[in-house]
C-alpha positions in Angstrom: 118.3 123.2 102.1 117.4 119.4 100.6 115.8 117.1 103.3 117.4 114.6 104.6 116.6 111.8 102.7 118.7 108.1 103.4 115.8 105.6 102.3 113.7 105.2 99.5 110.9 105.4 101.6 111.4 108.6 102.2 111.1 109.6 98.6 108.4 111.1 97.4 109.2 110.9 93.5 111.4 108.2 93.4 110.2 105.7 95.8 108.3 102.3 94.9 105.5 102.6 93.0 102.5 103.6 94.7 99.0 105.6 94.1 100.1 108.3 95.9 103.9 109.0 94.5 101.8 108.3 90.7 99.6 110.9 92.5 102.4 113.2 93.1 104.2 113.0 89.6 100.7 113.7 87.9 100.5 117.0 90.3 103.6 118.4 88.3 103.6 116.6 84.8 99.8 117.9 84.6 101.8 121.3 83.6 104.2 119.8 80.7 102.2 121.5 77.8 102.3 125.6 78.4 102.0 128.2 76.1 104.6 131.3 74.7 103.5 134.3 72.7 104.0 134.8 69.0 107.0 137.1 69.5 109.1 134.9 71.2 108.3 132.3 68.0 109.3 135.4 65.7 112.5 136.3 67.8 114.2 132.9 67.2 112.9 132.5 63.8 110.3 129.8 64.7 107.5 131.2 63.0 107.0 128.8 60.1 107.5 125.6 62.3 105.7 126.4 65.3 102.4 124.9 66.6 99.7 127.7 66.8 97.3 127.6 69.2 93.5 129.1 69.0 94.5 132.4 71.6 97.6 132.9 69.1 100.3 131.9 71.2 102.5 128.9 70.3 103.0 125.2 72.0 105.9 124.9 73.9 107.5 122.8 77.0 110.0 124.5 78.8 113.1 122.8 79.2 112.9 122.2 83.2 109.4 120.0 82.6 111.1 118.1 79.7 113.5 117.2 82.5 111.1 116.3 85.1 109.4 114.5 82.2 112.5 112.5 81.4 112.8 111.9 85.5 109.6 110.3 85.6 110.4 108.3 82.3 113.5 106.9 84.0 112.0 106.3 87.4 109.1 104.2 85.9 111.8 102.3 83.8 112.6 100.7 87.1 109.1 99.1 86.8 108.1 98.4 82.9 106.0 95.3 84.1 103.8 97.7 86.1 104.0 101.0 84.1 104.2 99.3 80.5 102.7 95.7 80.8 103.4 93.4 78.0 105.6 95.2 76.2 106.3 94.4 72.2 110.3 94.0 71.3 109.4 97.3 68.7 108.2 98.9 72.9 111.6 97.6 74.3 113.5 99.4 71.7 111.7 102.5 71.8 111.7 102.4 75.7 115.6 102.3 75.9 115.8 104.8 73.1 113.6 107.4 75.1 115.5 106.6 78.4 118.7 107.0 76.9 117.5 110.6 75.2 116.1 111.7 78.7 119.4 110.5 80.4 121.0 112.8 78.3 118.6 115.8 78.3 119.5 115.5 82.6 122.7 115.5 82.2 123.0 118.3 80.2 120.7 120.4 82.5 123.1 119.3 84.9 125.9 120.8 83.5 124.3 123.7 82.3 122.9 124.6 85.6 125.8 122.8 87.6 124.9 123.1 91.4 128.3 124.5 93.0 127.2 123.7 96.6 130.1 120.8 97.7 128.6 117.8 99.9 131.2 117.6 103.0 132.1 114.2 103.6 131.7 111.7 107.0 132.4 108.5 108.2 129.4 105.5 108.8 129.5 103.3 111.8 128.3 100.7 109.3 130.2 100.9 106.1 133.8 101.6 105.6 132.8 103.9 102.7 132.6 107.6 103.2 129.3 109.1 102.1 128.3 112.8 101.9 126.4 115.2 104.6 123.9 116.4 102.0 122.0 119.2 104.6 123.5 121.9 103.1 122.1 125.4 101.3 121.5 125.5 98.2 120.5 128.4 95.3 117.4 127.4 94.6 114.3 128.4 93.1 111.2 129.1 94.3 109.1 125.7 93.2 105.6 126.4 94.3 106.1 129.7 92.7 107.1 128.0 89.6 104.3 125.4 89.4 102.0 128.2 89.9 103.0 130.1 86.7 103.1 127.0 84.8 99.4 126.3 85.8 98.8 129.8 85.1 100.1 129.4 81.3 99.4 125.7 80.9 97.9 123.8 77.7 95.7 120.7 77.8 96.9 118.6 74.9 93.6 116.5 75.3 91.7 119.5 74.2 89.7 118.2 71.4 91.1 119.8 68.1 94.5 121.2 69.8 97.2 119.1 68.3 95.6 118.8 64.7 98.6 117.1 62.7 98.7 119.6 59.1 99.1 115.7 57.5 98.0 112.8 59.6 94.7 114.6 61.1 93.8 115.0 64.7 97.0 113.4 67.2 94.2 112.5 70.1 90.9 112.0 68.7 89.0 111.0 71.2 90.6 113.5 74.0 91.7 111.7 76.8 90.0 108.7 75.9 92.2 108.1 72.5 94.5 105.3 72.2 97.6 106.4 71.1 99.4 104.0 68.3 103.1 104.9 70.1 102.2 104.7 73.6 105.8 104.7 74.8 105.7 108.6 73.4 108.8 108.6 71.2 109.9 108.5 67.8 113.0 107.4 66.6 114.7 109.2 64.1 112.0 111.9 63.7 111.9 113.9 60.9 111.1 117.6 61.0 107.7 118.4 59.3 108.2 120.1 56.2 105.7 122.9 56.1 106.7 124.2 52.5 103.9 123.9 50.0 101.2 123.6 52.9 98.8 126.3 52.4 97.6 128.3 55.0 99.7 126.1 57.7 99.1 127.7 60.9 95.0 127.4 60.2 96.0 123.8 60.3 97.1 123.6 63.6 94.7 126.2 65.5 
């Protein structure tokens, strides 16, 4: 059962910007970067594009972090002059491009996963609007349980010589301390790597 939740104070992911709700997205996007063995690579015939990592397992994200990435991304769009300050008009066009990807990477979690639970409806005192009685059971699963697996299997992309780009060299340098070129994180239009011709690829990115 959700909490009831009628203000944005109460929120502790989507309220006003704040050290401690920056505090409390970091606690779960610390996880994004995790790590699946070679045989789930081979299964789905990802070999020969995948990102190797020293242990031999391969870089992924699962799909439910992407979408609590993209959450983040959208709530701090709220703010851009206090989560991207001084943004160029090259920033403003990336910016909308990556919320309008993670709007649609939510909804189609949404209707992949659609939650079947119905809101019942009531009257306000205040409002002639009806709004929804949202204390209600839902199928749901275990978070902390989650988040401790994902700790468990979780990459640092900052580790120095992790993300080694087969063509453009090292994508963080510096480790946490690199300045990245593309700091809103996206690329329009990217294009695949083309790994044919590259010898001994995977060495490249180990």
């Amino acid at each position: 059962m959700f909490p009831k939740t009628e203000s944005s104070k109460d929120y502790k992911l989507m309220g006003m910007p704040s050290p401690e709700l920056d505090a409390a997205w970091e606690n779960i996007v610390q996880y994004e970067f995790s790590q699946i063995p070679a045989e789930y690579m081979e299964k789905h015939g990802r070999l020969d594009e995948g990102i190797k990592i020293a242990n031999g397992n391969y870089l992924a994200v699962y799909t439910f972090m992407h979408q609590m990435h993209c959450l983040k991304r959208l709530h701090h769009a709220n703010w851009p002059d206090h989560y991207f300050p001084n943004m160029t008009e090259e920033e403003r066009f990336l910016q909308l491009e990556h919320n309008l990807h993670c709007l649609q990477m939510v909804l189609e979690g949404v209707m992949c996963k659609a939650d079947e639970a119905p809101l019942t409806m009531l009257w306000l005192e205040n409002s002639v609007l009806p709004t929804g009685n949202r204390t209600i059971e839902h199928e749901c699963v275990n978070w902390d349980h989650l988040m401790k697996e994902m700790a468990r299997i979780h990459v640092d992309p900052f580790e120095p010589g992790l993300l080694v780009h087969p063509k453009l060299g090292p994508t963080v340098p510096n480790g946490r301390n690199s300045v990245l070129d593309n700091r809103i994180g996206f690329t329009h239009h990217g294009v695949p790597l083309d790994t044919t011709g590259l010898q001994d690829y995977h060495d490249h990115t180990m």
